[in-house]
PDB file of the backbone (N, CA, C, O) and the ligand in Angstrom, with CONECT records:
HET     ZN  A 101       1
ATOM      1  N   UNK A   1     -38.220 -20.247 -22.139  1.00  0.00           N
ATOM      2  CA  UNK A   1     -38.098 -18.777 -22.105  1.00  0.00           C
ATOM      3  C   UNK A   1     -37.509 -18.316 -20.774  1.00  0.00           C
ATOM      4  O   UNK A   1     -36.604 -17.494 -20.627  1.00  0.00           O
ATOM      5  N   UNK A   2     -38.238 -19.045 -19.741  1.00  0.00           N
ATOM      6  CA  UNK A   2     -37.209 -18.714 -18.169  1.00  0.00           C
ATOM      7  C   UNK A   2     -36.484 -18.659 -18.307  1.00  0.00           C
ATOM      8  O   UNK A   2     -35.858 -17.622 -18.089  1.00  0.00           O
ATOM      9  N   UNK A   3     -35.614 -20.437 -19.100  1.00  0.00           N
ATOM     10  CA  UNK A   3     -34.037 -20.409 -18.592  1.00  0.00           C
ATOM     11  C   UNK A   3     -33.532 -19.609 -19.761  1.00  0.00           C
ATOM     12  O   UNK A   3     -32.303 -19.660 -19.717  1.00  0.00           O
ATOM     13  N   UNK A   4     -34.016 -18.749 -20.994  1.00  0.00           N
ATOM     14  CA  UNK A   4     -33.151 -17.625 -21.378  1.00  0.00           C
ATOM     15  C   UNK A   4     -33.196 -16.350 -20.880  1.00  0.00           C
ATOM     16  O   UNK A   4     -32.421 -15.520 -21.356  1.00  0.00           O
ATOM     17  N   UNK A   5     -34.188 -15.946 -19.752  1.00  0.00           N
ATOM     18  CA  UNK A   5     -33.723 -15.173 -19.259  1.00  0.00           C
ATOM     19  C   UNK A   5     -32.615 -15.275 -18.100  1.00  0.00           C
ATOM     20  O   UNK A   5     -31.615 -14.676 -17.703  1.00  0.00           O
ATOM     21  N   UNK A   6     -33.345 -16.316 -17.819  1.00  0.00           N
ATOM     22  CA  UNK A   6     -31.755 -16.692 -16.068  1.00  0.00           C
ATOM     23  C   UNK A   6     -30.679 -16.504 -16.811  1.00  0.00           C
ATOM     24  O   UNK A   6     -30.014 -15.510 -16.521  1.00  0.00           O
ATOM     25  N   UNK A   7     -30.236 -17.301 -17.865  1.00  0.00           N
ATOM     26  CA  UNK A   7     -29.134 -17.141 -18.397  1.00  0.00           C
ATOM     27  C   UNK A   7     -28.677 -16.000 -18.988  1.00  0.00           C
ATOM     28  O   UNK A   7     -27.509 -15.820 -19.331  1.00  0.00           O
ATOM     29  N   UNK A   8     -29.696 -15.123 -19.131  1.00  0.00           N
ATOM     30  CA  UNK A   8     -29.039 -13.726 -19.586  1.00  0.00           C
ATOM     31  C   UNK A   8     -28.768 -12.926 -18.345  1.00  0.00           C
ATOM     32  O   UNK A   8     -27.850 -12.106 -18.333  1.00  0.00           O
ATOM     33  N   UNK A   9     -29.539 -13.136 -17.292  1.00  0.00           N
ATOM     34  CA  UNK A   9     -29.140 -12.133 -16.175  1.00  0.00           C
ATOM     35  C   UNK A   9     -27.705 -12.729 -15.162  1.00  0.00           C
ATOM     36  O   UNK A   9     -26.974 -12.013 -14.477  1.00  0.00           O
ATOM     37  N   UNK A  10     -27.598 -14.400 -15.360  1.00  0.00           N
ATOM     38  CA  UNK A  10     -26.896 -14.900 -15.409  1.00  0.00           C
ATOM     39  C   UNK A  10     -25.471 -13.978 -16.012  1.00  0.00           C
ATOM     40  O   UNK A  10     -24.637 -13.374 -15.338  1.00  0.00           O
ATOM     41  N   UNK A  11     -25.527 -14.083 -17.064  1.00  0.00           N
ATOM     42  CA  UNK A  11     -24.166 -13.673 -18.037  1.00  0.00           C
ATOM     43  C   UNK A  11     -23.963 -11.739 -17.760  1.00  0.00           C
ATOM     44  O   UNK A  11     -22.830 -11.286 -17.926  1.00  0.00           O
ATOM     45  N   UNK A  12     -25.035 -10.825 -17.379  1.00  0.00           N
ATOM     46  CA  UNK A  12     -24.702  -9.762 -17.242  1.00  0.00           C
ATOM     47  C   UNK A  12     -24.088  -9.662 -16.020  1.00  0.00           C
ATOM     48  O   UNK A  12     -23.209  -8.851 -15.728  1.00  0.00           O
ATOM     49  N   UNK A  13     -24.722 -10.770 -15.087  1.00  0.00           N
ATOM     50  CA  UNK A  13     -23.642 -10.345 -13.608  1.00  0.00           C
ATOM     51  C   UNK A  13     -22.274 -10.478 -13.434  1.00  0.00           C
ATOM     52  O   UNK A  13     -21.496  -9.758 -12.809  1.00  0.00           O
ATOM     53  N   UNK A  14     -22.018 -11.829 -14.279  1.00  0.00           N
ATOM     54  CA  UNK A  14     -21.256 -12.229 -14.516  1.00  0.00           C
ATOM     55  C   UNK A  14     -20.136 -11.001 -15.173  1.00  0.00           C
ATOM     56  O   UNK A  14     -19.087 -10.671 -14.620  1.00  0.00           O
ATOM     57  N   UNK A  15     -20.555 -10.555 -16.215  1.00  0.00           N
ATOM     58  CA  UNK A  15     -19.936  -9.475 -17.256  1.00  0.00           C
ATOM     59  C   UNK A  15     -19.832  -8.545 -15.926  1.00  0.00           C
ATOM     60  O   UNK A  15     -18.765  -8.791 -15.363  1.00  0.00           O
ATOM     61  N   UNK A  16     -20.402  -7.800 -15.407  1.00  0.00           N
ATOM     62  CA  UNK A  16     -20.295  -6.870 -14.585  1.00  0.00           C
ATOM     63  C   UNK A  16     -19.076  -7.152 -13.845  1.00  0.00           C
ATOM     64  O   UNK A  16     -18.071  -6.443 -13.810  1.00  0.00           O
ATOM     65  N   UNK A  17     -19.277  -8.310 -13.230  1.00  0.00           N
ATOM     66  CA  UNK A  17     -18.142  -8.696 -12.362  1.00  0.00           C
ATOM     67  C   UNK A  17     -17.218  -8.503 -12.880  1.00  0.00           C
ATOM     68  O   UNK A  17     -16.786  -7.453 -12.404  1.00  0.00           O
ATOM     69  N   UNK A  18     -16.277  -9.018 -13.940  1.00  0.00           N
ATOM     70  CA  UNK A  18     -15.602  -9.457 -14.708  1.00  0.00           C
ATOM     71  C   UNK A  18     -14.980  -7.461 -15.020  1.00  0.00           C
ATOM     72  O   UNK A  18     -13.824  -7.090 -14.818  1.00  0.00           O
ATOM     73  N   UNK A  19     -15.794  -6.808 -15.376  1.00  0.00           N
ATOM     74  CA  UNK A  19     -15.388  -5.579 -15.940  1.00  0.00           C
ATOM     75  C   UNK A  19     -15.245  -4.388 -14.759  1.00  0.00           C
ATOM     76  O   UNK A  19     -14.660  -3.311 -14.876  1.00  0.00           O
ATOM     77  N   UNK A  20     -15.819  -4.811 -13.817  1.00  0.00           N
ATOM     78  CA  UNK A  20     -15.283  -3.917 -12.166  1.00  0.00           C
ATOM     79  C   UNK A  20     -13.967  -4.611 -11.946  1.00  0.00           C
ATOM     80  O   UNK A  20     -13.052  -3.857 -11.616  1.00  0.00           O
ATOM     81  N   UNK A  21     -13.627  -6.109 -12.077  1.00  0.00           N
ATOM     82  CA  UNK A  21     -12.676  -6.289 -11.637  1.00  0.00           C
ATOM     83  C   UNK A  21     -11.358  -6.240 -12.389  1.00  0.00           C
ATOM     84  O   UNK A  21     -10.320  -6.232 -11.727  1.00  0.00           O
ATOM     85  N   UNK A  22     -11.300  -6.200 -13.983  1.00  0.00           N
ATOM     86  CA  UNK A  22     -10.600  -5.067 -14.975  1.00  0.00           C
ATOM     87  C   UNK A  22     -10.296  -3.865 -14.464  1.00  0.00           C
ATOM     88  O   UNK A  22      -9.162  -3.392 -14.392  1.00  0.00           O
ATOM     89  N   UNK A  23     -11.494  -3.267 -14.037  1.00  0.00           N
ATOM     90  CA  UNK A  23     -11.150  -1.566 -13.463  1.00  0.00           C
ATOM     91  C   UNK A  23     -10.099  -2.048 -12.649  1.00  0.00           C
ATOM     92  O   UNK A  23      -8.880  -2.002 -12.813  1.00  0.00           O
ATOM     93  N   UNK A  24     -10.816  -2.533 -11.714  1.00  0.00           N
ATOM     94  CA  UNK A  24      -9.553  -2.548 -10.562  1.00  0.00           C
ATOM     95  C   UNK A  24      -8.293  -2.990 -10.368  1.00  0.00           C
ATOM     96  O   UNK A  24      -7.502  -2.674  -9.479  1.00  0.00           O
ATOM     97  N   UNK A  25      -8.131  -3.950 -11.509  1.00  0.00           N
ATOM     98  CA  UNK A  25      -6.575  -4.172 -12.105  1.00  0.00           C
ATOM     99  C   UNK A  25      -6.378  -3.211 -12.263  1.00  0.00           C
ATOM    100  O   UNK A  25      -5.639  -2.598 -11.492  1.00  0.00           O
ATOM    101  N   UNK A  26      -7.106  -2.461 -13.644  1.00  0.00           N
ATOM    102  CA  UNK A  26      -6.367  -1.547 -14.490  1.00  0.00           C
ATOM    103  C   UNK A  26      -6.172  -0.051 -13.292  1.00  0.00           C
ATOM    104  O   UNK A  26      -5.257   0.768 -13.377  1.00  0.00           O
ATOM    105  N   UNK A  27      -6.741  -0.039 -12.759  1.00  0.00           N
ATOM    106  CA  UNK A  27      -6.680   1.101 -11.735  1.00  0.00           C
ATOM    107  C   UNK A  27      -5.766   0.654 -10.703  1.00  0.00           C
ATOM    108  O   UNK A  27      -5.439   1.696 -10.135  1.00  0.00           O
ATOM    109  N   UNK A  28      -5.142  -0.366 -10.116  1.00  0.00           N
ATOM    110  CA  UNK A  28      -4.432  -1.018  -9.217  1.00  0.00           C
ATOM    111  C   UNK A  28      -2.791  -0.065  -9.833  1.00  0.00           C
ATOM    112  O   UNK A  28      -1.925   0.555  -9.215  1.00  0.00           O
ATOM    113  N   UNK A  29      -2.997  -0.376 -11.311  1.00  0.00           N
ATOM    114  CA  UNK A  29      -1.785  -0.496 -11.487  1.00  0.00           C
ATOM    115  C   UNK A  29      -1.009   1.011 -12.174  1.00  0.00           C
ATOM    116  O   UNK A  29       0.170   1.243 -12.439  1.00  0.00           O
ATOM    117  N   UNK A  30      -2.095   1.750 -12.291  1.00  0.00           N
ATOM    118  CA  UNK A  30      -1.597   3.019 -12.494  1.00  0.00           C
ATOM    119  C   UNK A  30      -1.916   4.278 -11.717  1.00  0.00           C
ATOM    120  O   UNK A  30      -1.543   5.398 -12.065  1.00  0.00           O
ATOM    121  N   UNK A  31      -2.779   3.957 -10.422  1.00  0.00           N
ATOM    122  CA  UNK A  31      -2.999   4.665  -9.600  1.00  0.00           C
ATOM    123  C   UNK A  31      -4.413   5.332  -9.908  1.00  0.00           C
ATOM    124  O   UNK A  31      -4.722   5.766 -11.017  1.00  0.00           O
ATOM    125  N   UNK A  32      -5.139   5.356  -8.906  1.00  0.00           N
ATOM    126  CA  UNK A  32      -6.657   6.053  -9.201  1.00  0.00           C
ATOM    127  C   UNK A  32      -5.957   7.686  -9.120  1.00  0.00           C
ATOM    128  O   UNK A  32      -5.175   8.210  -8.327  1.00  0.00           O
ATOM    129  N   UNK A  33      -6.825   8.281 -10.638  1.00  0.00           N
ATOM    130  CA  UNK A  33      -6.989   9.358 -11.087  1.00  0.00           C
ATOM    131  C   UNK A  33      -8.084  10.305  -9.479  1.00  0.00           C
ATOM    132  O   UNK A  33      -9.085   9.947  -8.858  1.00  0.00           O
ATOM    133  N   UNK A  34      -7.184  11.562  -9.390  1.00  0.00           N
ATOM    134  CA  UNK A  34      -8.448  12.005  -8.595  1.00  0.00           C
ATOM    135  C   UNK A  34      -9.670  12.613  -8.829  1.00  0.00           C
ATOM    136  O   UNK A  34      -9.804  13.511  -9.661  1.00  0.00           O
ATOM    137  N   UNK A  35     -10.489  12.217  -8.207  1.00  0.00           N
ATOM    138  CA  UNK A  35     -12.010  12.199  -8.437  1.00  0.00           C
ATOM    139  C   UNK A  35     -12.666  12.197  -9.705  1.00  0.00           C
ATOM    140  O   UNK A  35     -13.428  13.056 -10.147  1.00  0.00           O
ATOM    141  N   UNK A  36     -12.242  11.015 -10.303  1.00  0.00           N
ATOM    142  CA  UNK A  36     -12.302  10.456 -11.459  1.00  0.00           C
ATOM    143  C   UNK A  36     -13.742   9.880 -11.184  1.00  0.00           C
ATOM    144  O   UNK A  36     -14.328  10.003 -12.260  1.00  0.00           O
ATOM    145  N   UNK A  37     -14.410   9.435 -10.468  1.00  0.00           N
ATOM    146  CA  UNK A  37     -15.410   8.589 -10.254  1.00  0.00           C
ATOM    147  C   UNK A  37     -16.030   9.276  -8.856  1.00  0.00           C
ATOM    148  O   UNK A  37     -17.252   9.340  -8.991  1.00  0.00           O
ATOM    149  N   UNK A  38     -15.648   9.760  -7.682  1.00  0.00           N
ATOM    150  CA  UNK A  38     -16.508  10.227  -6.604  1.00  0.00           C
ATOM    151  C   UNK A  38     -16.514   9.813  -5.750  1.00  0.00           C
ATOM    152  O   UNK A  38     -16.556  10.325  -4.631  1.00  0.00           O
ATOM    153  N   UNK A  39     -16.451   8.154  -6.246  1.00  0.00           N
ATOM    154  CA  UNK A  39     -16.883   6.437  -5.289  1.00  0.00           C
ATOM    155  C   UNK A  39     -15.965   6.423  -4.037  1.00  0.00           C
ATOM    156  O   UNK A  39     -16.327   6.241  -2.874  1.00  0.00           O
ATOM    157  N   UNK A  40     -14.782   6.635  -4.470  1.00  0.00           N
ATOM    158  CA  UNK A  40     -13.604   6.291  -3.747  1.00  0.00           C
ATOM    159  C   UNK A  40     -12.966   7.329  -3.111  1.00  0.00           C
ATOM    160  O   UNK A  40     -11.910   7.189  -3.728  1.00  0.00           O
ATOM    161  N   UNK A  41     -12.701   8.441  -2.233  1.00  0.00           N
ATOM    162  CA  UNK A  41     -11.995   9.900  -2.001  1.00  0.00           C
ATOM    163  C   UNK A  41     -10.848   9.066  -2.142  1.00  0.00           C
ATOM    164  O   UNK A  41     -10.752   7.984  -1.562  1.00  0.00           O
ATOM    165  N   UNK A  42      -9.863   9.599  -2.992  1.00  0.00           N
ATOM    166  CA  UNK A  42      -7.981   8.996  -2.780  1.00  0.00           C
ATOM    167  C   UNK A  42      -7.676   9.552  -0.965  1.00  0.00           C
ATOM    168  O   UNK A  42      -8.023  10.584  -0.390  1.00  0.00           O
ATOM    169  N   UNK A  43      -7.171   8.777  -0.649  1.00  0.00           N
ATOM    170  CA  UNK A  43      -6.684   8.554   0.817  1.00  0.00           C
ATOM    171  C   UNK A  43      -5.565   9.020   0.713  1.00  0.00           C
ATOM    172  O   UNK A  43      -4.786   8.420  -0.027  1.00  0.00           O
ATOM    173  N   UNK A  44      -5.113  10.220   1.402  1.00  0.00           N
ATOM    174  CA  UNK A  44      -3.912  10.767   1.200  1.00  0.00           C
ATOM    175  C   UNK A  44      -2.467   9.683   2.288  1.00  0.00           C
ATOM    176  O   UNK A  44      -2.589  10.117   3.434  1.00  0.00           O
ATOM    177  N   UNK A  45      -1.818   9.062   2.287  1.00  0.00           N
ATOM    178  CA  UNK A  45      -0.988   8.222   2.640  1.00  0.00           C
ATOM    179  C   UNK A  45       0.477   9.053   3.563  1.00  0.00           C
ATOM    180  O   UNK A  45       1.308   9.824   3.083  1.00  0.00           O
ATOM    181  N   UNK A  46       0.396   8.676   4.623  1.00  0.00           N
ATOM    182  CA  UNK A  46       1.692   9.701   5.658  1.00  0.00           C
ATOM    183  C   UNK A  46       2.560   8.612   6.065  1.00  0.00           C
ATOM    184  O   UNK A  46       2.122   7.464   6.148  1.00  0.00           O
ATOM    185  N   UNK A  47       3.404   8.817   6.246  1.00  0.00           N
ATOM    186  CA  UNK A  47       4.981   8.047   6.235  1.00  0.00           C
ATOM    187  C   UNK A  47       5.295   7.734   7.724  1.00  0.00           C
ATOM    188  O   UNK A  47       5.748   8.750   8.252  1.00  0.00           O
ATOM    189  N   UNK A  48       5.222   6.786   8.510  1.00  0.00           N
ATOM    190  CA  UNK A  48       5.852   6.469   9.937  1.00  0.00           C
ATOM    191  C   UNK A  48       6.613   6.368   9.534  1.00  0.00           C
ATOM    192  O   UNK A  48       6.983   5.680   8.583  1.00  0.00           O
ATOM    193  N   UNK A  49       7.469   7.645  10.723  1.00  0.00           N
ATOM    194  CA  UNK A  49       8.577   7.811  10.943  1.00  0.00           C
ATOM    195  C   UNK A  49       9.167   7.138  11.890  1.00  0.00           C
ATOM    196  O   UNK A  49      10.104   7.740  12.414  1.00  0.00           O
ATOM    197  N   UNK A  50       8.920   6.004  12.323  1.00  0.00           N
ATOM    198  CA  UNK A  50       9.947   4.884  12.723  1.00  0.00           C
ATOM    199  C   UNK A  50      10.071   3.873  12.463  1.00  0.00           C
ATOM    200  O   UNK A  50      11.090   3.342  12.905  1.00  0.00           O
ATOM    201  N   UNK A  51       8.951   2.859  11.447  1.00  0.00           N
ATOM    202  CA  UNK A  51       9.369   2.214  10.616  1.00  0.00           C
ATOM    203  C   UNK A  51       9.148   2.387   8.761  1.00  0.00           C
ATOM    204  O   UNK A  51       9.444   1.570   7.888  1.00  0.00           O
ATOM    205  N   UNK A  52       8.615   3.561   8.644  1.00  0.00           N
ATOM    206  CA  UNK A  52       8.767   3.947   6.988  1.00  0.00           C
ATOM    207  C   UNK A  52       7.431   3.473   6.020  1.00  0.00           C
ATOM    208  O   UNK A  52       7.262   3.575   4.805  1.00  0.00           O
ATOM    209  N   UNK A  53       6.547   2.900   7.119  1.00  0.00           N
ATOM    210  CA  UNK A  53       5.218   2.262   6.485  1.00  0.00           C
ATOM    211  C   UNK A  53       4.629   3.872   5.556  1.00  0.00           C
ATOM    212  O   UNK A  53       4.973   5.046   5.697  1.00  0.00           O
ATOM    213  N   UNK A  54       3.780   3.311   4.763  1.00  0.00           N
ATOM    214  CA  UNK A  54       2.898   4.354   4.603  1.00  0.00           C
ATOM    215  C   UNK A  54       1.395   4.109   4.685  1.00  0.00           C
ATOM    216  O   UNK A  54       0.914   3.439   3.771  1.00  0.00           O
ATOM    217  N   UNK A  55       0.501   4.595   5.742  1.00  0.00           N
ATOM    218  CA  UNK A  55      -0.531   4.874   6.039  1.00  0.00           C
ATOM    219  C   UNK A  55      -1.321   5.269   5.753  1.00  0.00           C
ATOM    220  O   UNK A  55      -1.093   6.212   4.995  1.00  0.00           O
ATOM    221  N   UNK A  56      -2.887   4.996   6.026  1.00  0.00           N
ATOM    222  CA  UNK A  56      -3.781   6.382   5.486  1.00  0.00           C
ATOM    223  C   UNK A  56      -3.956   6.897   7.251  1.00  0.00           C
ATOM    224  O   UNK A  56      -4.412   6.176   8.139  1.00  0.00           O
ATOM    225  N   UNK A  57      -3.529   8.114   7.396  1.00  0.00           N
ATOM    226  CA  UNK A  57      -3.644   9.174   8.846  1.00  0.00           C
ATOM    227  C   UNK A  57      -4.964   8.599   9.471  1.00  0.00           C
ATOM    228  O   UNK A  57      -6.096   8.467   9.006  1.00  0.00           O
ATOM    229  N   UNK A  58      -4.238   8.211  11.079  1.00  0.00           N
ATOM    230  CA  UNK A  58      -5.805   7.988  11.853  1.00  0.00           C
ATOM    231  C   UNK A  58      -5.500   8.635  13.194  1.00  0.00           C
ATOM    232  O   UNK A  58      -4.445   8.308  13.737  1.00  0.00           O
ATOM    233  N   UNK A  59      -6.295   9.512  13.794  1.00  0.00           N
ATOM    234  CA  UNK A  59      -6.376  10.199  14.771  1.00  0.00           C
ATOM    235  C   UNK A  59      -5.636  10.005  16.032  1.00  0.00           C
ATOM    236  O   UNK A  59      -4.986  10.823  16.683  1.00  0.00           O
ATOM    237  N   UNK A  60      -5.969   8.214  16.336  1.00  0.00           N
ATOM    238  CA  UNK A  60      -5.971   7.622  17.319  1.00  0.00           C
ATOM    239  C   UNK A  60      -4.417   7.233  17.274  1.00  0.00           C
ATOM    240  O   UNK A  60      -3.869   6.848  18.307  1.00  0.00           O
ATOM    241  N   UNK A  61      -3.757   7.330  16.146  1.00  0.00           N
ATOM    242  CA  UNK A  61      -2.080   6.476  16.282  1.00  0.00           C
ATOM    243  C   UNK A  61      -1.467   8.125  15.560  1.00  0.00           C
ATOM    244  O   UNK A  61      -1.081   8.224  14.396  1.00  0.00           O
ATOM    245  N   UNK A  62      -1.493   8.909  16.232  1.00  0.00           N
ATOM    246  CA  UNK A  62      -0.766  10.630  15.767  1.00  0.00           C
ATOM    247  C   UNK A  62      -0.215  11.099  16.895  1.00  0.00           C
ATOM    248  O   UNK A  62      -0.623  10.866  18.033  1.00  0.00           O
ATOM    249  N   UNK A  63       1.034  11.991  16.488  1.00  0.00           N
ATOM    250  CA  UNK A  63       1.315  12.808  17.778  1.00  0.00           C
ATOM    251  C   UNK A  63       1.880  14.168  17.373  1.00  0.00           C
ATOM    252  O   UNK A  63       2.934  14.284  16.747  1.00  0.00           O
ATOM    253  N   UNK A  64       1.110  15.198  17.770  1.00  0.00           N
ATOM    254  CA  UNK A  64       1.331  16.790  17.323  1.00  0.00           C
ATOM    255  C   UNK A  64       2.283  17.015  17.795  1.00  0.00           C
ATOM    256  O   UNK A  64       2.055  16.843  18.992  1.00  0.00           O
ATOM    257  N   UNK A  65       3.707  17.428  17.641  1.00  0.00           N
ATOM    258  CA  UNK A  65       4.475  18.181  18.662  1.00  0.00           C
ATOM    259  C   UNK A  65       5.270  19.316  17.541  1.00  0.00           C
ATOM    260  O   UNK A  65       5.938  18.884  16.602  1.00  0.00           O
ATOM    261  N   UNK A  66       5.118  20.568  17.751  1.00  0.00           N
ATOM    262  CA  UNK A  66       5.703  21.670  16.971  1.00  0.00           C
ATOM    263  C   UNK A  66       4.810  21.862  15.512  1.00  0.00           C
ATOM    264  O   UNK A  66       5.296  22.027  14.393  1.00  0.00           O
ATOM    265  N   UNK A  67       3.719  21.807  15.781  1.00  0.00           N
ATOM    266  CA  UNK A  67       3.034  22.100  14.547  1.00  0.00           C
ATOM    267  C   UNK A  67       2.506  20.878  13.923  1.00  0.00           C
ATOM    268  O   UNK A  67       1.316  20.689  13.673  1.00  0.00           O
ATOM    269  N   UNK A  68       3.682  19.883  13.638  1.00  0.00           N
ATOM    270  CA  UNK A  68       3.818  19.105  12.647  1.00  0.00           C
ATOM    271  C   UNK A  68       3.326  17.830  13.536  1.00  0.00           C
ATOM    272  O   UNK A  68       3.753  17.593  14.666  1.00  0.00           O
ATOM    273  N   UNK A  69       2.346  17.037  12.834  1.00  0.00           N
ATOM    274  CA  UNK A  69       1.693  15.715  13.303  1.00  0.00           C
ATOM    275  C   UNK A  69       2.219  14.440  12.173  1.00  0.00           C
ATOM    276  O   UNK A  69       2.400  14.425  10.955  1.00  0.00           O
ATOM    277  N   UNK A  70       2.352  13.416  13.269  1.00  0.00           N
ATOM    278  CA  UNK A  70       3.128  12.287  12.842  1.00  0.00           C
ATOM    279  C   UNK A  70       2.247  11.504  12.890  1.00  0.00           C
ATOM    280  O   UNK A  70       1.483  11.481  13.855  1.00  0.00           O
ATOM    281  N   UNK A  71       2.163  10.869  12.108  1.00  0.00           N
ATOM    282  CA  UNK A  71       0.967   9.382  12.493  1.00  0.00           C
ATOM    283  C   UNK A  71       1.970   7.784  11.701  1.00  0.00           C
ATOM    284  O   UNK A  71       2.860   7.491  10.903  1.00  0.00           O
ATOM    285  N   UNK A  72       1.123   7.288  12.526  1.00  0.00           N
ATOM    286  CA  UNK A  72       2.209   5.878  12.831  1.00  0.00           C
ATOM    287  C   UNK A  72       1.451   4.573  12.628  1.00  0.00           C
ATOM    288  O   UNK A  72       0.348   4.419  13.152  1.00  0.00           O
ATOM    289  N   UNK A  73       1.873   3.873  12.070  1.00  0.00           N
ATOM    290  CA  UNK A  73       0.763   1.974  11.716  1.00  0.00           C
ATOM    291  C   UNK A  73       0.273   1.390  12.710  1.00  0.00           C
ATOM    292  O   UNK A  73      -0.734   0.699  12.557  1.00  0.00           O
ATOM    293  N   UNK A  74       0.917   1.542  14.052  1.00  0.00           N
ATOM    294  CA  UNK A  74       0.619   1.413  14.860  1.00  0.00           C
ATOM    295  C   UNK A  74       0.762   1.361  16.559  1.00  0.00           C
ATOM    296  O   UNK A  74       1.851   1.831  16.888  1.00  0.00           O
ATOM    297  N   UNK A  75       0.054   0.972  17.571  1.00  0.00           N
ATOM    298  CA  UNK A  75       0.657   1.377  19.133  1.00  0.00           C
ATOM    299  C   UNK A  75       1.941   1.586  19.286  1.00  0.00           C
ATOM    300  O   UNK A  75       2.574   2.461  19.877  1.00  0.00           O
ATOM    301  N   UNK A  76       2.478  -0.063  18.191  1.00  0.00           N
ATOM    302  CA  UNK A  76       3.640   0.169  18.934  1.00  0.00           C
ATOM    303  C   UNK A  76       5.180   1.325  18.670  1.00  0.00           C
ATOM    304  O   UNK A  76       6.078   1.780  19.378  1.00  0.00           O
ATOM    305  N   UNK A  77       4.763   1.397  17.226  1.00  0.00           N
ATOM    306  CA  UNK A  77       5.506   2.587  16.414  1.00  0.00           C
ATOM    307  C   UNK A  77       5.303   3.854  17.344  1.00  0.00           C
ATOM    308  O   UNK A  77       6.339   4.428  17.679  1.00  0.00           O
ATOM    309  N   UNK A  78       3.976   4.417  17.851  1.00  0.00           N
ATOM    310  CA  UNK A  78       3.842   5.394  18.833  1.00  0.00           C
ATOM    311  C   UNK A  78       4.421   5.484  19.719  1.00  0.00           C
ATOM    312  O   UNK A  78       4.812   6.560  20.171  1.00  0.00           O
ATOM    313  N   UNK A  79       4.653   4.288  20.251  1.00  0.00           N
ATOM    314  CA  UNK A  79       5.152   3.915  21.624  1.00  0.00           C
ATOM    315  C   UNK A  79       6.627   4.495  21.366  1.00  0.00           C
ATOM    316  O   UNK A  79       6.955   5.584  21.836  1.00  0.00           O
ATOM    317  N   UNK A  80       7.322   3.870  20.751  1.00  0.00           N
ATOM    318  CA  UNK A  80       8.649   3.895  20.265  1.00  0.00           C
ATOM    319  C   UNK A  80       8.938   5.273  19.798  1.00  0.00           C
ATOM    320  O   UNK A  80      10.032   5.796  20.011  1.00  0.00           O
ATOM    321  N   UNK A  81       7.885   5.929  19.103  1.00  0.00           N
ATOM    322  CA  UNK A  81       8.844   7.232  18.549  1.00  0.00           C
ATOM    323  C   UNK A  81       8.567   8.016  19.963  1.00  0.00           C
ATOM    324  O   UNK A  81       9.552   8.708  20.224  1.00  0.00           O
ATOM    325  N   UNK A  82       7.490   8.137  21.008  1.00  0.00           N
ATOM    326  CA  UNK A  82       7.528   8.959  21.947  1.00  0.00           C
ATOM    327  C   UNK A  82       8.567   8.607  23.338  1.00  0.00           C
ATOM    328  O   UNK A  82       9.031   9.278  24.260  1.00  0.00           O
ATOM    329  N   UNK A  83       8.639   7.040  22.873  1.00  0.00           N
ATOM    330  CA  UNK A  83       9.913   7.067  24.354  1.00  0.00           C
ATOM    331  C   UNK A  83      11.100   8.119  23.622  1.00  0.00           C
ATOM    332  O   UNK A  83      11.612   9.044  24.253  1.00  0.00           O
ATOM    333  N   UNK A  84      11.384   7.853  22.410  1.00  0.00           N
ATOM    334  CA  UNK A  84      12.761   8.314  21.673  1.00  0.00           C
ATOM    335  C   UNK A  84      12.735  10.143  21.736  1.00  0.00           C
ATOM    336  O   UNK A  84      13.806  10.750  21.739  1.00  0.00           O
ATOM    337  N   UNK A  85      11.736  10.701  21.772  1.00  0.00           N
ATOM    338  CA  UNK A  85      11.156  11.742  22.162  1.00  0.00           C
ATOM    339  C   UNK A  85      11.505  12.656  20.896  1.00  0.00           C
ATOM    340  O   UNK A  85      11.113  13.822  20.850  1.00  0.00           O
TER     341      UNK A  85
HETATM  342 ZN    ZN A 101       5.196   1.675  11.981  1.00  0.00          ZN2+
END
């Protein structure tokens, strides 16, 4: 009787696994719906403008000048768009 329960809690984790990681194909590939679920906030994605990456915006790699804030993948992209000015 144990080993039919191990084996059933066995096979639901298993199943679980198996059907989160379906979602996440199936969601990989057509884009998460917004706030379809809550779990996840969609990460709005900003474009460095010196090498064309797209990002999710972080405070620490941005630079405000005329309103408009740029954010960048990383130091060195910063580096580069502020020598270029
Ligand atoms: Zn970059």
């Amino acid at each position: 009787m144990i080993r039919f329960l191990l084996l059933a809690i066995l096979f639901i984790m298993v199943a679980r696994a198996f059907w989160k990681l379906m979602d996440s194909v199936i969601e990989g590939s057509r884009g998460t719906p917004p706030g379809r679920r809550g779990q996840t906030p969609p990460v709005k994605l900003v474009r460095d403008p010196v090498c064309g990456t797209y990002v999710p915006p972080r405070p620490a790699l941005s630079v405000t000048a005329s309103g408009t804030t740029q954010y960048f993948c990383s130091e060195r992209c910063l580096k580069e768009y502020r020598e270029r000015g």
